[in-house]
N, C-alpha and C positions, 0 to 999 in steps of 0.2 A: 699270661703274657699277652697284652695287646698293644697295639700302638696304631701308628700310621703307617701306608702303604708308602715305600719310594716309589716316585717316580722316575720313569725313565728321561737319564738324560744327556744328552748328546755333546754336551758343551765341558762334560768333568769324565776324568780317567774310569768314575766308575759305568758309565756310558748306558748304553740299554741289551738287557730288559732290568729294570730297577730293582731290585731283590728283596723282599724282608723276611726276616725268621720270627719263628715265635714258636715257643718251646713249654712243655709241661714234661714236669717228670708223675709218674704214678705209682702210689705205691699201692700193697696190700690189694692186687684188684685180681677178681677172681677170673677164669674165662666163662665166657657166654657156654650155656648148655647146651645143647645137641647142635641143629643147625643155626639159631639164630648170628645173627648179623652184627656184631658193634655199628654205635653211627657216631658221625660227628654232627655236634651241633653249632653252626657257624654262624656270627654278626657278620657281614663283610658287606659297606657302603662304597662304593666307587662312581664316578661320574662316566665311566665308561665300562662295565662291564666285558666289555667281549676284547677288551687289552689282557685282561687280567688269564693268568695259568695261577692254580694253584693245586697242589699237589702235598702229600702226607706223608713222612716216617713215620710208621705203626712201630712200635715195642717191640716186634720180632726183625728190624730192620728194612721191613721192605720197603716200597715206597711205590705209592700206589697216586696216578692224576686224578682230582676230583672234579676241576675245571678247566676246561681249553682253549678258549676264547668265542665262548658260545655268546648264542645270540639271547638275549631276554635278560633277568634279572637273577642273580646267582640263588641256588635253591638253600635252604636255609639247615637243609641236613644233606650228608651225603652217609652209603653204606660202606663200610670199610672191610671190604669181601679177604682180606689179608689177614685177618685176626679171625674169622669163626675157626671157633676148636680151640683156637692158641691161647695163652697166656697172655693179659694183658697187662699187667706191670712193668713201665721200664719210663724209657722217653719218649716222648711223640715231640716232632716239631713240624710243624706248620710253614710250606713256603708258598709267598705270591708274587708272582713274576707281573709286573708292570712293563707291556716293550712299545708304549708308546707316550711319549712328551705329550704335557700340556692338562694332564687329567689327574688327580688325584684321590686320593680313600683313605678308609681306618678300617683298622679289625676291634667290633667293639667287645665279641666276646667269641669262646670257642672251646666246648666242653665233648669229653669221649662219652659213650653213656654205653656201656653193657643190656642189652635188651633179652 
């Protein structure tokens, strides 16, 4: 699931910070072995990075921030500390909070990857 980022906006009911989802379900997927780390691997283009929050449901329902309106350009993996040991099969969805007008993005891709 990719698409476009909303942006935020202040003039429609759905207001700021802009919201989008993006959902995979998984199946068949075994858990990582001893300590390693699941990561995710993210496309995400924005004219303004450090608007952007984005954050993860992992398959065991947690929900863990990957990004929080840092400065520099978004890193292109993040480690998903909420799944070593566990079971990775289920839903992940992907959210990216946009809270400021006038900037916009796309998510071009965004895979889980068991290491």
């Amino acid at each position: 699931d990719t698409g476009s980022i909303e942006d935020c906006d202040t003039s429609t009911s759905g207001g700021c910070p802009g919201v989008s989802y993006y959902e995979h379900q998984v199946g068949d997927f075994v858990r990582p072995y001893g300590t390693s780390v699941p990561t995710l691997s993210l496309g995400v283009s924005h004219a303004a990075p450090s608007e952007l929050t984005i954050s993860i449901t992992v398959a065991n329902g947690q929900e863990q921030t990957l990004w929080s309106g840092g400065g520099g350009s978004i890193p292109a993996t993040f480690d998903l500390t909420g799944l070593t040991g566990d079971w990775m099969t289920g839903r992940y969805q992907l959210r990216i909070e946009d809270d400021t007008m006038g900037n916009t993005g796309t998510v071009s891709s965004w895979c889980i990857m068991a290491n």
